[in-house]
C-alpha positions in Angstrom: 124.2 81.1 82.6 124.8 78.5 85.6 121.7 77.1 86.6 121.1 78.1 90.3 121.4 75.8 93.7 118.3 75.6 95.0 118.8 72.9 97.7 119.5 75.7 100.6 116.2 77.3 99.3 114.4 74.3 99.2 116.0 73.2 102.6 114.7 76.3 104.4 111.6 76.9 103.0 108.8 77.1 105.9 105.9 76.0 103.4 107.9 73.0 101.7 105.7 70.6 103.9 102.7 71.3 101.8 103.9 70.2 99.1 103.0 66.6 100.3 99.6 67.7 100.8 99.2 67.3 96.7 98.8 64.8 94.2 101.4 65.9 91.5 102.7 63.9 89.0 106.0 62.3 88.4 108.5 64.0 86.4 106.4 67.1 85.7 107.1 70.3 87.0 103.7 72.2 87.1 103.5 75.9 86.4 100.2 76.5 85.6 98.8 77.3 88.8 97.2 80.7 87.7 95.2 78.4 85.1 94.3 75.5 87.4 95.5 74.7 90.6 97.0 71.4 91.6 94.6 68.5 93.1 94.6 68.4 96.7 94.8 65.4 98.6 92.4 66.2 100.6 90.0 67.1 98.1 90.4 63.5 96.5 89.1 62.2 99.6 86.3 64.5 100.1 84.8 63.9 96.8 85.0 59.9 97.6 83.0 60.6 100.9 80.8 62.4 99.2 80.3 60.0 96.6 80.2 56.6 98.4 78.5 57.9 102.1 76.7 61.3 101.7 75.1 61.1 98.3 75.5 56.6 97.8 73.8 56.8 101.3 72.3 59.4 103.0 71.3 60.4 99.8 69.1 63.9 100.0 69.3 63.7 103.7 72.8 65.1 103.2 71.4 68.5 102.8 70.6 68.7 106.4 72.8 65.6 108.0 76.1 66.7 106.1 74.8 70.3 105.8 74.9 70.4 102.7 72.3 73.7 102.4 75.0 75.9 104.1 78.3 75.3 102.1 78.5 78.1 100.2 78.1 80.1 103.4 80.6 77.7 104.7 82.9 77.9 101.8 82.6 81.6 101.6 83.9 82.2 105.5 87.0 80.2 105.0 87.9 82.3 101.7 87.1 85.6 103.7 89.8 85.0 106.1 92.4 84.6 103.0 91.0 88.1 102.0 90.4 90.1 105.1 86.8 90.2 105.3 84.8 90.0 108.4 82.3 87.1 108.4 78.9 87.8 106.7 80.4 89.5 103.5 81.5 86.4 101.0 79.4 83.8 99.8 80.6 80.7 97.6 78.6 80.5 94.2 77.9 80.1 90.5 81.3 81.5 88.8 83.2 84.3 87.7 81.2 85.8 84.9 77.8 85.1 86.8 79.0 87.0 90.3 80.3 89.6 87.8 76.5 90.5 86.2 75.3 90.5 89.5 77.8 92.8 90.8 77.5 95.1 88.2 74.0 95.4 87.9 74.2 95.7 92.0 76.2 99.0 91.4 74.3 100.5 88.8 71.3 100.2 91.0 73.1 101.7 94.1 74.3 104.7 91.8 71.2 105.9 90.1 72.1 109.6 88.3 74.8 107.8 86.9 76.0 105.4 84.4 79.5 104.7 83.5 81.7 101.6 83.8 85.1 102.9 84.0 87.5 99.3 83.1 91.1 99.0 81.6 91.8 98.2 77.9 93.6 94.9 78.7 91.4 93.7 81.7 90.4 90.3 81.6 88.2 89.4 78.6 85.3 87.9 80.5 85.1 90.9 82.5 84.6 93.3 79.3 82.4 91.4 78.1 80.1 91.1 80.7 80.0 95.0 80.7 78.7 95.4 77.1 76.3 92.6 77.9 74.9 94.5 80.9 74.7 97.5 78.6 73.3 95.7 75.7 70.5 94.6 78.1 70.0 98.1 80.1 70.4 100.3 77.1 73.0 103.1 76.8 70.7 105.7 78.9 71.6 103.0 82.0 74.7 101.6 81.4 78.3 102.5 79.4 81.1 101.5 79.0 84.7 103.4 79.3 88.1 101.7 78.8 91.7 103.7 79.3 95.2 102.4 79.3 96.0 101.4 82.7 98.1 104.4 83.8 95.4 106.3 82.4 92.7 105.1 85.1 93.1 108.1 88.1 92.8 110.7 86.0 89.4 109.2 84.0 87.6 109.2 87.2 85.1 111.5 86.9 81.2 112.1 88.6 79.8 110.2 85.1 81.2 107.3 86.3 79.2 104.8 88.9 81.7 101.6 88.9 85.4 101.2 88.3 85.6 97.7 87.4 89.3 96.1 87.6 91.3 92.6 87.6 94.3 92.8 90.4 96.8 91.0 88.7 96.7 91.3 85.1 95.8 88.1 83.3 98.8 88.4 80.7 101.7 90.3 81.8 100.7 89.7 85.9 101.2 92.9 86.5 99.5 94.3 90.2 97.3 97.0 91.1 97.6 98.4 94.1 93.9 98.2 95.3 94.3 100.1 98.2 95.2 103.7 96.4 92.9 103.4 93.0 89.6 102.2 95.4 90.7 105.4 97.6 91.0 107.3 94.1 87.8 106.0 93.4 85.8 106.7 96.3 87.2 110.5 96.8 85.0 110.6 92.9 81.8 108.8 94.6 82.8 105.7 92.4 82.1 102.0 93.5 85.2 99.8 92.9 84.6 96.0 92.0 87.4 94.3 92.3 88.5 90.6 90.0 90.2 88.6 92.0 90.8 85.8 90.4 94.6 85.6 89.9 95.6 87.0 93.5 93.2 85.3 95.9 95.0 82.7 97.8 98.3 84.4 96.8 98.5 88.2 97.7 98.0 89.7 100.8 94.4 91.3 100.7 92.4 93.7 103.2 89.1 94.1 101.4 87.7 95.2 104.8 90.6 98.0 106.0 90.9 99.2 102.4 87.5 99.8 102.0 86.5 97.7 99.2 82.6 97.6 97.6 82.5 94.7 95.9 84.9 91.7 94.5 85.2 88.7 93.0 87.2 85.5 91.9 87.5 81.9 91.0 88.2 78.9 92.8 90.1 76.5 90.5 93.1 78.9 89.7 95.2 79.5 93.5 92.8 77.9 95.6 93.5 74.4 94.0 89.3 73.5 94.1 89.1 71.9 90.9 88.5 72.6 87.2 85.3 74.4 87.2 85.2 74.8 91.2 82.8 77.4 92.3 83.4 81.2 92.1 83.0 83.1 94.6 81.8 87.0 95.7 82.5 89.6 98.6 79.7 92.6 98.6 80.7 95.0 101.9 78.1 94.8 104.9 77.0 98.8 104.3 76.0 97.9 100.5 74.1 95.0 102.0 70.1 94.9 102.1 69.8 97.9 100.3 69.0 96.5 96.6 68.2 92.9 95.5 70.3 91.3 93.0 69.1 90.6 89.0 69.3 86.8 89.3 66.5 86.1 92.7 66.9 82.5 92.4 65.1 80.5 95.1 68.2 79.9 97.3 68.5 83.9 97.7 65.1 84.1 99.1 64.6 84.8 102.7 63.0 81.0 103.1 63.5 78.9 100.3 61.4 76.2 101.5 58.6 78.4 102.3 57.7 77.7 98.5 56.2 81.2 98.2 55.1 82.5 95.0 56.7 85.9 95.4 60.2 86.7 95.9 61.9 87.9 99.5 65.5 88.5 99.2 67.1 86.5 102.4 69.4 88.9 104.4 72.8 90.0 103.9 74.8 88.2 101.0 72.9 84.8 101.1 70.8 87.0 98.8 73.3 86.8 95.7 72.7 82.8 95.8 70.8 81.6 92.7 69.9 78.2 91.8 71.2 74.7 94.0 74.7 74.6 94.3 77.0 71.6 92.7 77.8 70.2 95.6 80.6 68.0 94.1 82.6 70.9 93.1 81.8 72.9 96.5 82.9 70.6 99.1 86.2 69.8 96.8 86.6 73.4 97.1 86.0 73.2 100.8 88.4 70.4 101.4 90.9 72.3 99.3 91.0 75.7 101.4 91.9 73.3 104.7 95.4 73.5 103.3 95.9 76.9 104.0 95.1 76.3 107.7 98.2 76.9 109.8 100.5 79.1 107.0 99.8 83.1 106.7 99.4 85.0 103.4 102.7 86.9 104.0 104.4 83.9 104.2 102.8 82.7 100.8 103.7 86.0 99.1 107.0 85.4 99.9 108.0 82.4 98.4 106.1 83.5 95.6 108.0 86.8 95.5 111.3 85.0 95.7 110.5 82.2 93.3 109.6 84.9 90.4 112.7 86.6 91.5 114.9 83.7 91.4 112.9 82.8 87.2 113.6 86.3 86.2 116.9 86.8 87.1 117.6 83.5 85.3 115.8 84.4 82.2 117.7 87.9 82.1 121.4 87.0 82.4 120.9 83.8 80.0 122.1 84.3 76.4 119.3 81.6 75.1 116.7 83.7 76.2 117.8 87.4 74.0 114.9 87.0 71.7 112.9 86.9 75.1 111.4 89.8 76.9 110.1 89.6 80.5 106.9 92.0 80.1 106.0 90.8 83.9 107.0 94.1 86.5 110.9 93.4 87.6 110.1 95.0 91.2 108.0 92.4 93.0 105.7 94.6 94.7 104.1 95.6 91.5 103.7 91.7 89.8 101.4 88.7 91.3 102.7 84.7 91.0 103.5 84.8 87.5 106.4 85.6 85.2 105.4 86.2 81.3 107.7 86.1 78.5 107.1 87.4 75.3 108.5 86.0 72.1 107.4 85.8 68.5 107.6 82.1 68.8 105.9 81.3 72.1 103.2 79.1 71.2 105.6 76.8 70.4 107.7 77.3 73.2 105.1 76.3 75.4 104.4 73.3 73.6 107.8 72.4 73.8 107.9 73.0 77.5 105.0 71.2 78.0 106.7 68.5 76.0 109.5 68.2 78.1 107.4 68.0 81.3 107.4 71.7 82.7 103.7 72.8 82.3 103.1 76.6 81.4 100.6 77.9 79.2 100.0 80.6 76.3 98.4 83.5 75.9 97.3 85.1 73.0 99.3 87.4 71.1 103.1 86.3 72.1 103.2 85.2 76.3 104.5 82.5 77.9 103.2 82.2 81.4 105.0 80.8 84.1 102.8 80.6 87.1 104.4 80.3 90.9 101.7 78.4 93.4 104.0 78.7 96.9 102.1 75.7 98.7 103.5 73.0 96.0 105.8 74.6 93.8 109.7 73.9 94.9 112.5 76.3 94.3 114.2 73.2 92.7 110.9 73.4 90.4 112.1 77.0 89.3 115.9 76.0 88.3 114.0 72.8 86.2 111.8 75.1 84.4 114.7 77.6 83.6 117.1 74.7 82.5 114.6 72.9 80.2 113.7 76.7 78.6 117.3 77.3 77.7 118.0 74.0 76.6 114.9 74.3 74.0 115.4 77.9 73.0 119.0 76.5 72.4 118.8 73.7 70.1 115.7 75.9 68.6 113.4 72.7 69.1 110.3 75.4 69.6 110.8 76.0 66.0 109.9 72.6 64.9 106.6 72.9 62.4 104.6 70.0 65.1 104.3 73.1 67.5 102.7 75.7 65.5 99.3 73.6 65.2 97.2 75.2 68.0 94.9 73.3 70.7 90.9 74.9 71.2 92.7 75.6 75.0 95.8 77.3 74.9 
């Protein structure tokens, strides 16, 4: 195949500015995005500050002086506006599988008479196994759990069921759910819907608000760029609000913390689903980080992202190196997030090799490839680099060389 021009692309691309906004390094084209975002600029310098002036010297006066105490409240607001959440509804804290338990426990508890967890097969493994643990510690009389092929999930809904528990994008083939339709689905059965987030916040178009979402969550190291290990993060609607407390009442959730009081108060709203201090390194890199989104709209991110996946795919599909390949990601874009997967029976070491020769992807267990799109720093020119260096590897079969096959604890 002939390699595409991307210099028009490039040329008119309205978000292409961003790109200076991040430290990326020399001769690498980065793809791996959906894993862990680029670093910021910005970020960078926010941790110094922190370093050097608010924790070298104001030292635990920073909680009140650099307001320290409110940044996940902070931190939350600025992701609610990437989601379409009214203020008061999404709070920064603790990660993924922590916000999950607490979610999940929140539902059971606001559907007493019933039981079920109603997931997909494939959802993200951190998510499935957070349900068994909740059952394990409830007991089957309180808590199950049901998982159906993905086309299989409107007609499973039934009145058993008390939370429908789904990832948007799918983790390995990056397929997209419409949330919209299955939480309307849901709610015509009396089901909560508690939505993962993690590999579409920051780079699809969401109204958690207008399309009546319960409950979500997602990370902040994957599309949000805060940093490996950046807090999560959790959205819980207003009218769910108040009306139970969540499992974990850690002393920042209570109504006045420094009241020291020997029972618990939950504080109002969703400041009650914080637990313990927060790092305050990893929020206010997180902070920093979401600044670059001031000033650019999510449709505008969508669509580069849509038209960078496009641009991959049609180059894998027409190129005679890639017949062993098959593109298990959706081929109509409103149905796939910021990621193109390839499966092959050698893709480990395709990867490797990639990685190798500078373009960044990663693996995922049995057969993917992932390629994943981030529109603030990724180039179109980034796309044509990745496709060349693929077919020139699949072509001289250098993925098939036996130093690939041995397999890194992170894949």
């Amino acid at each position: 195949m002939t390699i595409p021009d991307t210099v028009a692309l490039d040329r008119s691309d309205p978000l292409a500015s961003l790109r200076e906004q991040f430290l990326l390094p020399e001769g690498k084209v980065y793809l791996d995005g959906n894993s862990l975002g680029a670093l910021p600029k910005a970020a960078m310098a926010r941790i110094e500050a922190v370093v050097r002036k608010e924790w070298g010297q104001d030292l635990i006066s920073s909680w009140n002086s650099n307001d320290w105490i409110n940044l996940p409240i902070t931190v939350g607001e600025k992701i609610a506006t990437l989601m379409g959440a009214a203020p008061g509804q999404v709070i920064s804290c603790d990660n993924v599988s922590i916000n999950l338990f607490k979610l999940i426990v929140t539902a059971l508890q606001l559907q007493m008479g019933r039981k079920v967890i109603l997931t997909q097969k494939d959802n993200f493994p951190t998510d499935l196994y957070m349900t068994e643990g909740v059952g394990a510690l409830l007991g089957d009389q309180r808590c199950v759990t049901r998982s159906v092929p993905a086309d299989q999930l409107v007609e499973a809904m039934d009145t058993d069921i008390a939370l429908l528990l789904l990832t948007q994008v799918n983790f390995r083939d990056g397929r997209l759910h419409d949330i919209e339709a299955i939480t309307r689905a849901a709610h015509a059965n009396g089901i909560l819907v508690l939505w993962d987030l993690a590999h579409s916040a920051g780079v699809v178009p969401l109204e958690l608000d207008r399309w009546q979402v319960d409950m979500a969550v997602g990370c902040g190291y994957k599309f949000l760029n805060g940093g490996p290990g950046a807090p999560a993060f959790l959205y819980l609607a207003t009218r769910h609000q108040d009306k139970v407390s969540q499992p974990l009442s850690g002393w920042l959730g209570h109504a006045e913390p420094f009241a020291f009081e020997p029972g618990y108060r939950p504080a109002p709203g969703v400041s009650r689903y914080l637990g313990g201090t927060p790092g305050i390194l990893g929020m206010s890199a997180l902070d920093a980080a979401l600044d670059v989104f001031d000033g650019f709209t999510i449709d505008q991110i969508r669509g580069k992202s849509s038209a960078m996946t496009a641009l991959f795919i049609d180059g894998v599909r027409s190129a005679s190196e890639c017949s062993e390949c098959r593109v298990v990601t959706p081929l109509v874009p409103e149905e796939r997030g910021s990621q193109v997967s390839l499966a092959h029976p050698r893709a480990y070491g395709i990867a490797q090799a990639l990685i190798e020769a500078g373009v960044v992807v990663d693996f995922r267990a049995p057969d993917i490839v992932r390629f994943g799109f981030s529109p603030l720093y990724n180039s179109y020119r980034d796309v044509a680099d990745a496709l060349r260096q693929l077919l020139r590897i699949l072509a001289a079969g250098e993925h098939l060389q036996a130093r690939f096959d041995t397999r890194a604890k992170v894949t």
